[in-house]
ZABA-539985 format. One line per 3 residues: number of its first residue (from 1); their letters; for each residue x, y, z of N, C-alpha, C, O, CB. Coordinates in nm, 3 decimals, always signed. Glycine has a CB too. Example, Ala and Ser with C-alpha at 12.3 -4.5 7.8 and 13.67 -1.06 7.14 Angstrom:
% ZABA-539985
1	AS	+1.319:-0.569:+0.780:+1.230:-0.450:+0.780:+1.320:-0.330:+0.780:+1.424:-0.332:+0.846:+1.131:-0.447:+0.905 ~ +1.285:-0.225:+0.708:+1.367:-0.106:+0.714:+1.290:+0.003:+0.787:+1.341:+0.114:+0.804:+1.408:-0.060:+0.572
% end
This chain:
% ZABA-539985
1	XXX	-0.788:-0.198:+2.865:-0.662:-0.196:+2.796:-0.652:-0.066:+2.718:-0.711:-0.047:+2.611:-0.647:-0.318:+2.703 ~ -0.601:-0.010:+2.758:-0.571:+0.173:+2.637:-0.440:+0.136:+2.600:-0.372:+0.046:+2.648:-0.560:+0.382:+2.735 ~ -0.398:+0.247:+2.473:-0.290:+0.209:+2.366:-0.254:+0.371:+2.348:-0.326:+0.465:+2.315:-0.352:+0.112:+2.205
4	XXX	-0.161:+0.366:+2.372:-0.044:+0.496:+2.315:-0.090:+0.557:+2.191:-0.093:+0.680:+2.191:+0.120:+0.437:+2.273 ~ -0.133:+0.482:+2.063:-0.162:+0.528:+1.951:-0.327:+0.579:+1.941:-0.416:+0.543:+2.018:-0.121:+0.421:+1.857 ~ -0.341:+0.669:+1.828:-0.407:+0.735:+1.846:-0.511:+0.664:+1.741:-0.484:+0.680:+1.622:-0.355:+0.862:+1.845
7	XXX	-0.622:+0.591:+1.772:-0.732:+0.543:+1.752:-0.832:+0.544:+1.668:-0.865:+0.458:+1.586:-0.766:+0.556:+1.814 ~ -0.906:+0.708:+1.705:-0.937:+0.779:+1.635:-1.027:+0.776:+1.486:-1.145:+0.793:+1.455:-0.844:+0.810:+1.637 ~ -0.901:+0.745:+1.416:-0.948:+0.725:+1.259:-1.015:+0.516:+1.210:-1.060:+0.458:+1.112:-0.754:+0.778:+1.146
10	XXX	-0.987:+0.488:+1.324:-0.944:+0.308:+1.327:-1.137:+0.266:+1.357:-1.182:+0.242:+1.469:-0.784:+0.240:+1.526 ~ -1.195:+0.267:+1.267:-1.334:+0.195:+1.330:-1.333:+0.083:+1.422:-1.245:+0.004:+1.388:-1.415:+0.140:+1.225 ~ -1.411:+0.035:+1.550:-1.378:-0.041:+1.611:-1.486:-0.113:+1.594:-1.462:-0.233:+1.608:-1.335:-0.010:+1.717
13	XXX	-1.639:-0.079:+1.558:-1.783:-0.161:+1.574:-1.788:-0.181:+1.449:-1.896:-0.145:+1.402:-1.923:-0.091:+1.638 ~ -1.692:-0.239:+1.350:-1.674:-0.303:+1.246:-1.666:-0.438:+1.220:-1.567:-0.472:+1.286:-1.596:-0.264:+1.213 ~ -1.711:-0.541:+1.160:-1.653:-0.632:+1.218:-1.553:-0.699:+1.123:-1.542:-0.679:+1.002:-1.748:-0.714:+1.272
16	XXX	-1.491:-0.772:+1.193:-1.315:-0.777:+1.118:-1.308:-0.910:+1.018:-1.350:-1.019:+1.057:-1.162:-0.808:+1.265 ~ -1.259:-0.894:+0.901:-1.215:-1.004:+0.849:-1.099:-1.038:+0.850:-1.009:-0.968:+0.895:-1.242:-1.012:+0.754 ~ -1.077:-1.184:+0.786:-0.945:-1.231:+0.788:-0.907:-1.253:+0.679:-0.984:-1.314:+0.605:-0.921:-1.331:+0.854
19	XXX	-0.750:-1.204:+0.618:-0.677:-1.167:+0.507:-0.544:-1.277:+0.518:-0.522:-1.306:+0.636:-0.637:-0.995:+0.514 ~ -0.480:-1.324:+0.450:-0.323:-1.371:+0.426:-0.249:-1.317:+0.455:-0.256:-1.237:+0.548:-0.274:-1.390:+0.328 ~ -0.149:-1.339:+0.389:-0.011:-1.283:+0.442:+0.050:-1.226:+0.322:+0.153:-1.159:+0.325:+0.090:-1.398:+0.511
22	XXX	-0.044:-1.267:+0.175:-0.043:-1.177:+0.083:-0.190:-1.171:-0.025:-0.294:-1.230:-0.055:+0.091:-1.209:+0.012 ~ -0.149:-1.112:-0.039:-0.363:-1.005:-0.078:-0.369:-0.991:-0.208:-0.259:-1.000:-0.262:-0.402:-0.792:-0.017 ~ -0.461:-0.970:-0.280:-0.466:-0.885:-0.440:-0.518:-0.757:-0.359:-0.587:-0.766:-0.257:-0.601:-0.957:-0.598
25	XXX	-0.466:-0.613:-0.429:-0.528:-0.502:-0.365:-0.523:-0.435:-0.459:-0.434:-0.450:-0.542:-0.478:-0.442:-0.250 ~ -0.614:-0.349:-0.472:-0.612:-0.176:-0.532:-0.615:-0.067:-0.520:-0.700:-0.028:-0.440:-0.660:-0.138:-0.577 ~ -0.541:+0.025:-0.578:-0.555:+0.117:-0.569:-0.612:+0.238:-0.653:-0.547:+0.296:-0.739:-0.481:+0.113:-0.539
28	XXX	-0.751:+0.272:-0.615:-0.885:+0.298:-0.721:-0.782:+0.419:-0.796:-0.729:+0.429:-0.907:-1.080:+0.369:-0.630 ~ -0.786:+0.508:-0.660:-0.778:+0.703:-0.714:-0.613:+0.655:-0.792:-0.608:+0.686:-0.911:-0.759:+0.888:-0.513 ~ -0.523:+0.606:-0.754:-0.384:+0.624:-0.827:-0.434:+0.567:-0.982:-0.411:+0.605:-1.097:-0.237:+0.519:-0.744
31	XXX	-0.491:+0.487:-0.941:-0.529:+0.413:-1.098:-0.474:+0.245:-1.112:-0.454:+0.192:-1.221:-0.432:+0.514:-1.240 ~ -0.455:+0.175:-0.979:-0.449:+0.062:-1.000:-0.523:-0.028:-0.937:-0.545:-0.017:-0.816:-0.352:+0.039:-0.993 ~ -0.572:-0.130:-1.013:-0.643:-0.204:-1.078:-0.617:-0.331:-0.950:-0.701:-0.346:-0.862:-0.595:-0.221:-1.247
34	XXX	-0.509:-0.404:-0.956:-0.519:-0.476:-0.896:-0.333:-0.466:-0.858:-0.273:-0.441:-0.963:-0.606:-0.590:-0.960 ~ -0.248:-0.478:-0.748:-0.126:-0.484:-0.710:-0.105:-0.601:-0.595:-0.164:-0.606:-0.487:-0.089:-0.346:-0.667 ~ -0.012:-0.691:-0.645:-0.006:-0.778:-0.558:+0.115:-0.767:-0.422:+0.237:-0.759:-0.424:+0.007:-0.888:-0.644
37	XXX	+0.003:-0.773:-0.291:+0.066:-0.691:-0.157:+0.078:-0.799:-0.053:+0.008:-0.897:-0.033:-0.040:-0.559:-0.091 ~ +0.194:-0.753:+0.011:+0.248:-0.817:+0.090:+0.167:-0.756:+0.227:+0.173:-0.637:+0.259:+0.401:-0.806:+0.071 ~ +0.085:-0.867:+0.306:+0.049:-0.796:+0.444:+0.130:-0.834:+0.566:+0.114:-0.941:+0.625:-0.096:-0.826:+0.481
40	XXX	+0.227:-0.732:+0.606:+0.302:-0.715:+0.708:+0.335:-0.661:+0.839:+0.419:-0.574:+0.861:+0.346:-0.696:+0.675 ~ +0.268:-0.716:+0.916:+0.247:-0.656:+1.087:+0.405:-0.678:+1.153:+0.422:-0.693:+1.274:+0.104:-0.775:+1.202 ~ +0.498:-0.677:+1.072:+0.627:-0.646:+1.161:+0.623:-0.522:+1.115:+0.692:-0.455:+1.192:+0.776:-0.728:+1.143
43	XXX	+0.576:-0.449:+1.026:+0.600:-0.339:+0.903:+0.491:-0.219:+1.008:+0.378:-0.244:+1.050:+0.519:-0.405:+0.690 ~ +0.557:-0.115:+1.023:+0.409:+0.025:+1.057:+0.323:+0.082:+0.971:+0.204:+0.115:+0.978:+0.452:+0.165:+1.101 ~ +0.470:+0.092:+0.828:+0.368:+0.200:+0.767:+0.360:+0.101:+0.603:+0.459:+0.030:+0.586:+0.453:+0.408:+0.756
46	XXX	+0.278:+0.096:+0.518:+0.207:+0.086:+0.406:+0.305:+0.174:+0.300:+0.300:+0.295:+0.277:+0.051:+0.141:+0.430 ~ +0.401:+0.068:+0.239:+0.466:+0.127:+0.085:+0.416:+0.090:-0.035:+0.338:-0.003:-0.060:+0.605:+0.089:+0.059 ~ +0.483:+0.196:-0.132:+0.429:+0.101:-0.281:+0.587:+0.164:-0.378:+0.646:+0.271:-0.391:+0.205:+0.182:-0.382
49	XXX	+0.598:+0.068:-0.412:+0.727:+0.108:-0.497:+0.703:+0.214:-0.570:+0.583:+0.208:-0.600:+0.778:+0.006:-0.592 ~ +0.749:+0.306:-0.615:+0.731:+0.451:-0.678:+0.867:+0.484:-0.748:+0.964:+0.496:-0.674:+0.694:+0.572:-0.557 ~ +0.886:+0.501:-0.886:+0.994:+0.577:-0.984:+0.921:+0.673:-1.019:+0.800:+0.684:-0.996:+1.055:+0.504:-1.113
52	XXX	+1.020:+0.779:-1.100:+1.050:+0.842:-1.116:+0.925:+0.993:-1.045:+0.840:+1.063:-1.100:+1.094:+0.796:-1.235 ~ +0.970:+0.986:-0.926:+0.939:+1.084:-0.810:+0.953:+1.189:-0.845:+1.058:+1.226:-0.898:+1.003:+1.080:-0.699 ~ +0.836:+1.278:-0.820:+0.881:+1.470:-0.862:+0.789:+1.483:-0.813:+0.692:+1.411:-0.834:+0.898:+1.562:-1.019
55	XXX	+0.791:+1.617:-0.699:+0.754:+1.684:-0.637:+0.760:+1.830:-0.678:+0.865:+1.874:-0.724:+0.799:+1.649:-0.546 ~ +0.602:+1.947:-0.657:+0.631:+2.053:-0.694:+0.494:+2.089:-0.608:+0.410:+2.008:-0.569:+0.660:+2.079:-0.852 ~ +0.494:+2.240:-0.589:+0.358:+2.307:-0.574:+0.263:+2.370:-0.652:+0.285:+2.449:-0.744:+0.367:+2.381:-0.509
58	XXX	+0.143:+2.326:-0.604:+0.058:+2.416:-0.693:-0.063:+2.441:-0.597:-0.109:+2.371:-0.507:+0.013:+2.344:-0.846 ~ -0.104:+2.579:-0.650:-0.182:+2.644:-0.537:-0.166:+2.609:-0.399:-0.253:+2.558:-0.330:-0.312:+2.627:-0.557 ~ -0.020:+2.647:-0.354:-0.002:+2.640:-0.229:+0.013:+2.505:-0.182:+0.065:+2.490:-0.072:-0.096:+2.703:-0.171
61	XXX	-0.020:+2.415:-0.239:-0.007:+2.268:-0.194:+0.092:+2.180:-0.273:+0.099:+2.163:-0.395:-0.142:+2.201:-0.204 ~ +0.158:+2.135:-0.187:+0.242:+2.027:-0.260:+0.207:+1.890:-0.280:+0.144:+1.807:-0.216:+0.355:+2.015:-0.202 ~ +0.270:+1.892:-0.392:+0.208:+1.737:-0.445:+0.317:+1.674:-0.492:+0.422:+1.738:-0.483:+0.090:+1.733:-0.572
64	XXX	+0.322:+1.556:-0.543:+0.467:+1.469:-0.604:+0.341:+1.373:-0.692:+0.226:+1.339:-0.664:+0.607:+1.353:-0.446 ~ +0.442:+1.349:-0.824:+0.393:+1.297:-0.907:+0.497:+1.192:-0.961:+0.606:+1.231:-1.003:+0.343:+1.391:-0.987 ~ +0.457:+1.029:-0.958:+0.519:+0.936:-0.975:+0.442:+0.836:-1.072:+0.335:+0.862:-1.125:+0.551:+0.895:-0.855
67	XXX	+0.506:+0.731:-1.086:+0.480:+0.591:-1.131:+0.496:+0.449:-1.062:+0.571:+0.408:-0.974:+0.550:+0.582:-1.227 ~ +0.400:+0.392:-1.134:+0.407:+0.259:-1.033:+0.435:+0.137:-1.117:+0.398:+0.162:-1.232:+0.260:+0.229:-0.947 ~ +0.475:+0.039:-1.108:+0.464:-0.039:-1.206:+0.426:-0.154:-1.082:+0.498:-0.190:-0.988:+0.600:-0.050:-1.320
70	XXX	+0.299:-0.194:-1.115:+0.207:-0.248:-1.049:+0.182:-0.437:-1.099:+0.085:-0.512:-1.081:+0.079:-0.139:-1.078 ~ +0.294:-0.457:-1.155:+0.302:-0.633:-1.189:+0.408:-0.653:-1.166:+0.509:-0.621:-1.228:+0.277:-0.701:-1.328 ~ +0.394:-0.720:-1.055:+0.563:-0.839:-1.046:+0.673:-0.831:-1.195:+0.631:-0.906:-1.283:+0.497:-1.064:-1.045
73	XXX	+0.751:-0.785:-1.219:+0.845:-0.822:-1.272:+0.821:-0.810:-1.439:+0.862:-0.896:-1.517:+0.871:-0.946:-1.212 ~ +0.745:-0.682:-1.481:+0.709:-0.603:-1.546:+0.754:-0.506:-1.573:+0.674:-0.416:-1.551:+0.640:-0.588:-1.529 ~ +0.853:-0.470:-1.614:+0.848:-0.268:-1.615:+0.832:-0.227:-1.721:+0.899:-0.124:-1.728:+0.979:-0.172:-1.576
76	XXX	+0.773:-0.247:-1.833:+0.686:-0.264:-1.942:+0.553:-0.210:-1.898:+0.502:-0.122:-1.967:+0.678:-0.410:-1.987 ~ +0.499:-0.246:-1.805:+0.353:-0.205:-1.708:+0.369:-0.070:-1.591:+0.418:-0.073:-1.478:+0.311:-0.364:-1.599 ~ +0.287:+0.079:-1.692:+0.298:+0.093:-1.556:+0.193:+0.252:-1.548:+0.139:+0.306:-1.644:+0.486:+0.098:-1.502
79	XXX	+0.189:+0.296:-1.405:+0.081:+0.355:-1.413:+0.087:+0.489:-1.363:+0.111:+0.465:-1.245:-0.006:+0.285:-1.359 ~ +0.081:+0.626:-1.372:+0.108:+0.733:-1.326:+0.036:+0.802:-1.237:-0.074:+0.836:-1.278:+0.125:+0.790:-1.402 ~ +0.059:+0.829:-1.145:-0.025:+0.968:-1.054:-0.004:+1.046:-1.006:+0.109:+1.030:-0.961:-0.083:+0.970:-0.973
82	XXX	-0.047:+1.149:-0.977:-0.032:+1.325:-0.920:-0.141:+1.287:-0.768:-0.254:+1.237:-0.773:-0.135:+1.494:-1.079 ~ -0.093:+1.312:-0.688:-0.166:+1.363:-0.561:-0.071:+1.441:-0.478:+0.052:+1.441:-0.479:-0.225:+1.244:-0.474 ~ -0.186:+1.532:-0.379:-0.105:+1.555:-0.303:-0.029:+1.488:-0.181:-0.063:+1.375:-0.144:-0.147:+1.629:-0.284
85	XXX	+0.098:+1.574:-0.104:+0.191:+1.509:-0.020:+0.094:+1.523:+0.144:+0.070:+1.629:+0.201:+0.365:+1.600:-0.032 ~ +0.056:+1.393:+0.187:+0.047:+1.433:+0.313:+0.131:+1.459:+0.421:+0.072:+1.501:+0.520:-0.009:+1.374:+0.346 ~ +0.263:+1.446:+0.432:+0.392:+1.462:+0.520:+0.529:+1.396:+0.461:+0.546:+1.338:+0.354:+0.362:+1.391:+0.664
88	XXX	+0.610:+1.422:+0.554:+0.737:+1.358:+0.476:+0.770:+1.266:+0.655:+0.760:+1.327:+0.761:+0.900:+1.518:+0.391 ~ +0.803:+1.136:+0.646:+0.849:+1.070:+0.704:+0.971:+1.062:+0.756:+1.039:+1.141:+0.691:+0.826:+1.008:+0.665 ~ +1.054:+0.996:+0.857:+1.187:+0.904:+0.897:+1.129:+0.754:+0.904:+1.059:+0.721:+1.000:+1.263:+0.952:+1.064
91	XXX	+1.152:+0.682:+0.823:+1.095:+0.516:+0.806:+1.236:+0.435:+0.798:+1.335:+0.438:+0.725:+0.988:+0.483:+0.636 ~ +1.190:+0.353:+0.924:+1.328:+0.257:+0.891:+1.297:+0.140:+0.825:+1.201:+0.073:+0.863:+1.408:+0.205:+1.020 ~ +1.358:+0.110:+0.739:+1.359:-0.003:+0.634:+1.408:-0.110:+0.705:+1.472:-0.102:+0.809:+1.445:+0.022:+0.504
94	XXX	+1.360:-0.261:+0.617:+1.371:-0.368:+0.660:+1.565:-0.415:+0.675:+1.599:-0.514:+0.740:+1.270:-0.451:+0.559 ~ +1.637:-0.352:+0.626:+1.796:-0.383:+0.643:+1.849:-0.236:+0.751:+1.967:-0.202:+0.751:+1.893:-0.386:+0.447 ~ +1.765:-0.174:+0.820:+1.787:-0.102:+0.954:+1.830:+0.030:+0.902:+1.908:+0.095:+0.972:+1.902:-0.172:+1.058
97	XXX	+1.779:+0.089:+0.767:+1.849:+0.218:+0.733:+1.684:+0.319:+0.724:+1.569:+0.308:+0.683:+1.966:+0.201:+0.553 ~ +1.775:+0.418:+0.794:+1.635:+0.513:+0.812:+1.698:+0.644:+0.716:+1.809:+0.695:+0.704:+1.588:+0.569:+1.017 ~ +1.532:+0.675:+0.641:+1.576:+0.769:+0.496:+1.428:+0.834:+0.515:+1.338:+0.768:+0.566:+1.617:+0.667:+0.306
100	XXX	+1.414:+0.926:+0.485:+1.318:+1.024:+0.472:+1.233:+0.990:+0.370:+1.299:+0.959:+0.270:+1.370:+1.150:+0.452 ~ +1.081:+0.979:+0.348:+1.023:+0.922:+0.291:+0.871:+1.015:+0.247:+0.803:+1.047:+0.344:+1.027:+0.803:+0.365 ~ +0.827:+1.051:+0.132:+0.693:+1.154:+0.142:+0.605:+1.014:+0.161:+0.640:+0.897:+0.166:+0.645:+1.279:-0.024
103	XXX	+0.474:+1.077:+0.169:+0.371:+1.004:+0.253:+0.249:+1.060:+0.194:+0.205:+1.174:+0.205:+0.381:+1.029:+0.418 ~ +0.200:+0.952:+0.123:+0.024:+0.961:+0.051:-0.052:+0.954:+0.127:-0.008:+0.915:+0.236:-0.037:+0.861:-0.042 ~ -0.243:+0.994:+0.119:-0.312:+0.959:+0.157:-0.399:+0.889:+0.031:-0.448:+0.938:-0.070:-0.346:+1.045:+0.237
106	XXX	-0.393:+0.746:+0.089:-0.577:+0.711:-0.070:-0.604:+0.570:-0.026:-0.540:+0.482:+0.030:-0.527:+0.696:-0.329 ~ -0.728:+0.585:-0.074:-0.806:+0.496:-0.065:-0.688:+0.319:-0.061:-0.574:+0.332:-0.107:-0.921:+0.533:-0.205 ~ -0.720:+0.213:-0.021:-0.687:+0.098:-0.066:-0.847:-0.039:-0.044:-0.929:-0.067:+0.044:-0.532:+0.067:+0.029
109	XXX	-0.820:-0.074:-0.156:-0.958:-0.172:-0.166:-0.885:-0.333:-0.146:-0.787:-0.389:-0.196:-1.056:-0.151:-0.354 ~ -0.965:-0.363:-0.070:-0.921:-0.535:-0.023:-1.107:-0.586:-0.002:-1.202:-0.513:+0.025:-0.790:-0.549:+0.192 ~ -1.105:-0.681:-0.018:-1.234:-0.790:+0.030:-1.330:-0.694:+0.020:-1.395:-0.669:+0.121:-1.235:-0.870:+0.198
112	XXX	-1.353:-0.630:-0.086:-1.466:-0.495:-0.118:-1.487:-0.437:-0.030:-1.599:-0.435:+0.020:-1.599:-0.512:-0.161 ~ -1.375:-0.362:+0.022:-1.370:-0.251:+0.125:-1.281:-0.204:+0.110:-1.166:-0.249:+0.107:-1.379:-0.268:+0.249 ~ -1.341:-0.048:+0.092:-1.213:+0.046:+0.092:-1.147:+0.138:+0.221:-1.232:+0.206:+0.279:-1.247:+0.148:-0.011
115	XXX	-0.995:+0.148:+0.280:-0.977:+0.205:+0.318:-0.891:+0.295:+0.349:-0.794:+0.283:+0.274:-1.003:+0.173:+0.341 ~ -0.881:+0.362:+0.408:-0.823:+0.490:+0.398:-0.676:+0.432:+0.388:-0.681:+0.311:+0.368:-0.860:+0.599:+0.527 ~ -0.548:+0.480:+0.397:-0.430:+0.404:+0.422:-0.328:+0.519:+0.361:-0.348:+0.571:+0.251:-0.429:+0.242:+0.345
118	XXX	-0.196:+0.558:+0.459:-0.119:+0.619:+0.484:+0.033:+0.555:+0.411:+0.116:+0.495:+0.480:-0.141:+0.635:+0.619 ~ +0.044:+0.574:+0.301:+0.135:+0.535:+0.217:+0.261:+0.591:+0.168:+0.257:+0.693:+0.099:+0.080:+0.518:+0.138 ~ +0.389:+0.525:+0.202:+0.548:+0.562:+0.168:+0.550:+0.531:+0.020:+0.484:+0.446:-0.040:+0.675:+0.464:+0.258
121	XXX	+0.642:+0.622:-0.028:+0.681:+0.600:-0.172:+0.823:+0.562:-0.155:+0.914:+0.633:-0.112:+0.661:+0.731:-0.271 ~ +0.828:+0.439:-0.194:+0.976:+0.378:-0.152:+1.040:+0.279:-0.321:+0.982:+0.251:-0.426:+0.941:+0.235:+0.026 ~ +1.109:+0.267:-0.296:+1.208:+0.221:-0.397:+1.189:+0.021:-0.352:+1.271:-0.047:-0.292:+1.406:+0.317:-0.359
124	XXX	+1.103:-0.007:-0.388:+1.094:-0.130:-0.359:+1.163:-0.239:-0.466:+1.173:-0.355:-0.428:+0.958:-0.148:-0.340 ~ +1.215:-0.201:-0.610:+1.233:-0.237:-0.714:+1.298:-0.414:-0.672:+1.255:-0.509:-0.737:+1.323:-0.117:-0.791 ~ +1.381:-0.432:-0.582:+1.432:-0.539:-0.569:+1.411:-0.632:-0.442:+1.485:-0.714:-0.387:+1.544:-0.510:-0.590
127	XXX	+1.265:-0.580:-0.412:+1.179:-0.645:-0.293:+1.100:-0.756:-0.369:+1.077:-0.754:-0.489:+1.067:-0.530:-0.209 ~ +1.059:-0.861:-0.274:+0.959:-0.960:-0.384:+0.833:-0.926:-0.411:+0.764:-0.967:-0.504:+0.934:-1.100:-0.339 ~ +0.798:-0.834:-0.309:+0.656:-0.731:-0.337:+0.653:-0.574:-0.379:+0.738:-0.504:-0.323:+0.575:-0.724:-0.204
130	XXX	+0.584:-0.526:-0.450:+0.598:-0.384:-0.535:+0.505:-0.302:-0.382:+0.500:-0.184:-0.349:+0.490:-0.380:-0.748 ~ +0.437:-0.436:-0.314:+0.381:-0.323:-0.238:+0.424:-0.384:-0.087:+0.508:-0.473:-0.070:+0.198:-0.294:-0.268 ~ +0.344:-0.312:+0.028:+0.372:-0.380:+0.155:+0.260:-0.313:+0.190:+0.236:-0.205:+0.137:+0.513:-0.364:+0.241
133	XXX	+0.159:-0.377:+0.302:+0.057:-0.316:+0.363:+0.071:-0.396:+0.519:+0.046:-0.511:+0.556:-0.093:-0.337:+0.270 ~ +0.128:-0.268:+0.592:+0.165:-0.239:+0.748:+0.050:-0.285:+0.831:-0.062:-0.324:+0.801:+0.193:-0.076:+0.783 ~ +0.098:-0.271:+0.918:-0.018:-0.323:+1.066:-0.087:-0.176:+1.106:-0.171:-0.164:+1.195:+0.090:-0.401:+1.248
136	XXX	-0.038:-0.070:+1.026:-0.129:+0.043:+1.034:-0.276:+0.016:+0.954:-0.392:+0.027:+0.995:-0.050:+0.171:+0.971 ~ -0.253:+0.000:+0.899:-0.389:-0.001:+0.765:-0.458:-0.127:+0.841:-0.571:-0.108:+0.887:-0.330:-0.048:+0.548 ~ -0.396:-0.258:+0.857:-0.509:-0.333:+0.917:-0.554:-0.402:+1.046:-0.615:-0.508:+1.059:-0.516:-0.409:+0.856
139	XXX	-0.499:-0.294:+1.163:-0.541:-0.303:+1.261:-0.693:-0.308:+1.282:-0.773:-0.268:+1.197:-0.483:-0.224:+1.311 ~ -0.728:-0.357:+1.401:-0.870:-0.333:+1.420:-0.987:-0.338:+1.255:-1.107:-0.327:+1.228:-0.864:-0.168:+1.498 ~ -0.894:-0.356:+1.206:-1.001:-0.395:+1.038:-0.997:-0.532:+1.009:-1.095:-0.604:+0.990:-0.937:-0.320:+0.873
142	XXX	-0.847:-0.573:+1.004:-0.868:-0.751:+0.951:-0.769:-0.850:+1.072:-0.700:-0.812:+1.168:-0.776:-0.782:+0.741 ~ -0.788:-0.940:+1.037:-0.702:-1.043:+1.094:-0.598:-1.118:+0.989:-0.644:-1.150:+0.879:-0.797:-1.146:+1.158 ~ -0.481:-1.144:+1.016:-0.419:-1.190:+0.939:-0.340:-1.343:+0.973:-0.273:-1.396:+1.062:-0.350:-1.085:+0.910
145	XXX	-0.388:-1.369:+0.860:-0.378:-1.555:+0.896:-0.262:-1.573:+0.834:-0.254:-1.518:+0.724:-0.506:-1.679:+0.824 ~ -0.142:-1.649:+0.880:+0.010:-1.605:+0.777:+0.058:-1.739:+0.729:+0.175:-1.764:+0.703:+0.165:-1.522:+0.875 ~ -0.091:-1.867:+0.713:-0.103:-1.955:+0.675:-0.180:-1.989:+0.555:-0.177:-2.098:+0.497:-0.123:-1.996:+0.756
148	XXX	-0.257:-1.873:+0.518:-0.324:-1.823:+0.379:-0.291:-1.746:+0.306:-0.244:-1.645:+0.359:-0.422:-1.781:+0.380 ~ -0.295:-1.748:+0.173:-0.297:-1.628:+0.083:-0.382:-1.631:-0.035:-0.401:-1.729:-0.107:-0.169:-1.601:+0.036 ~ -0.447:-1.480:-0.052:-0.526:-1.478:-0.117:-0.663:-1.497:-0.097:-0.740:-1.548:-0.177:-0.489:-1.527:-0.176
151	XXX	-0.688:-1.455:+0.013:-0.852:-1.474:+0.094:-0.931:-1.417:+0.014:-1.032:-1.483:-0.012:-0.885:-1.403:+0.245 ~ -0.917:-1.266:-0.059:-0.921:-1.190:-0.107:-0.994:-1.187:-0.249:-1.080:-1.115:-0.299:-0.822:-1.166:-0.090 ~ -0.906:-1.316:-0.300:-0.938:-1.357:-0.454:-0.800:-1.334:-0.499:-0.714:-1.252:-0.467:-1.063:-1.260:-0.546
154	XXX	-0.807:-1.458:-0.606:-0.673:-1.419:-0.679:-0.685:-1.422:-0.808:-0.779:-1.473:-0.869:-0.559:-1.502:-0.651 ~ -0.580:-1.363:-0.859:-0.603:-1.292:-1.006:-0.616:-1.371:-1.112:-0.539:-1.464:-1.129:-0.498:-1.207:-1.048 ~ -0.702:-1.347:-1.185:-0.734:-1.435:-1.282:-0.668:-1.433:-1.421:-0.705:-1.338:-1.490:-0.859:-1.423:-1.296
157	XXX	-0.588:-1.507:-1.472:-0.459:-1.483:-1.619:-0.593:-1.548:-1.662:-0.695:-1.603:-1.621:-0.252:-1.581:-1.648 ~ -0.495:-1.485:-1.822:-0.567:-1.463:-1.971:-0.478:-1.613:-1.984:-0.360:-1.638:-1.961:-0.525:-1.286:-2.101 ~ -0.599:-1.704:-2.034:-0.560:-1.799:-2.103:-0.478:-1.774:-2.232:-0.486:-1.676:-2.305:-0.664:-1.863:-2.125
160	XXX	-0.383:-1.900:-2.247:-0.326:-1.887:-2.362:-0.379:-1.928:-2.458:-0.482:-1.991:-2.438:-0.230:-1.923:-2.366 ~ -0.333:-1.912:-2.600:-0.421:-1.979:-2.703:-0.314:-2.023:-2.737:-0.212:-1.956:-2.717:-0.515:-1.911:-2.808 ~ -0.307:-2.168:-2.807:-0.199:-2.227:-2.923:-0.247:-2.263:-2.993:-0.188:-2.313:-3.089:-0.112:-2.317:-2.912
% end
């Protein structure tokens, strides 16, 4: 069986676990901790909601520097980073509109494994997830069971006191 897409970066003598249909994940290098992600194999590419976007160069390389606000329904919470741009995209969104999109490279940690993952900075603000993680990132890495959530571990709240 061979595949059009290019392989390559995709370990294959790994062996695969199985994830939900939504995950706790992190993202170490941006600086978050834990973001709760939607795993989506109708989806290609891996977003994370991103405000206030700025892009500039330095030493020849361009970079964009944003924010995340990384809790459901928070914007009180939130977290900043500078990296550089790995490309700029055409991504068609889930209501069929295609918009140009820059494109991260970093780490993402699930089931204590980190991996690499190719990330849109998109305007997710009024999605039910801040993030989305595509059938790019977990091909040939996990299996996704869309009868579980939270294989992963789920997040543990601060008791209240009264």
């Amino acid at each position: 069986m061979s595949s059009s897409n290019d392989d390559s970066a995709v370990p294959n003598d790994e062996p695969m676990f199985i994830i939900g249909w939504r995950e706790w994940v992190g993202l170490p290098e941006l600086g978050v901790g834990r973001v709760k992600a939607k795993i989506d194999t109708g989806a290609r590419s891996s977003s994370i909601h991103a405000f206030d976007v700025e892009t500039y160069v330095e030493n020849e390389v361009e970079r964009v520097r944003f924010s995340i606000h990384p809790v459901q329904n928070r914007d009180d919470v939130f977290v900043n980073a500078d990296v550089p741009i790995l490309e700029r995209r055409h991504v068609r969104s889930s209501n069929g509109d295609v918009a140009e999109r820059i494109v991260i490279r970093t780490p993402l940690a699930i089931l204590q494994r980190r991996i690499m993952v190719d990330l849109t900075l998109a305007n997710r603000d009024a999605m039910g997830f801040r993030m989305l993680v595509g059938r790019e990132a977990v091909r040939k890495r996990f299996l996704v069971d869309p009868a579980a959530s939270f294989l992963a571990g789920r997040r543990h709240r601060r008791k209240k006191h009264h």
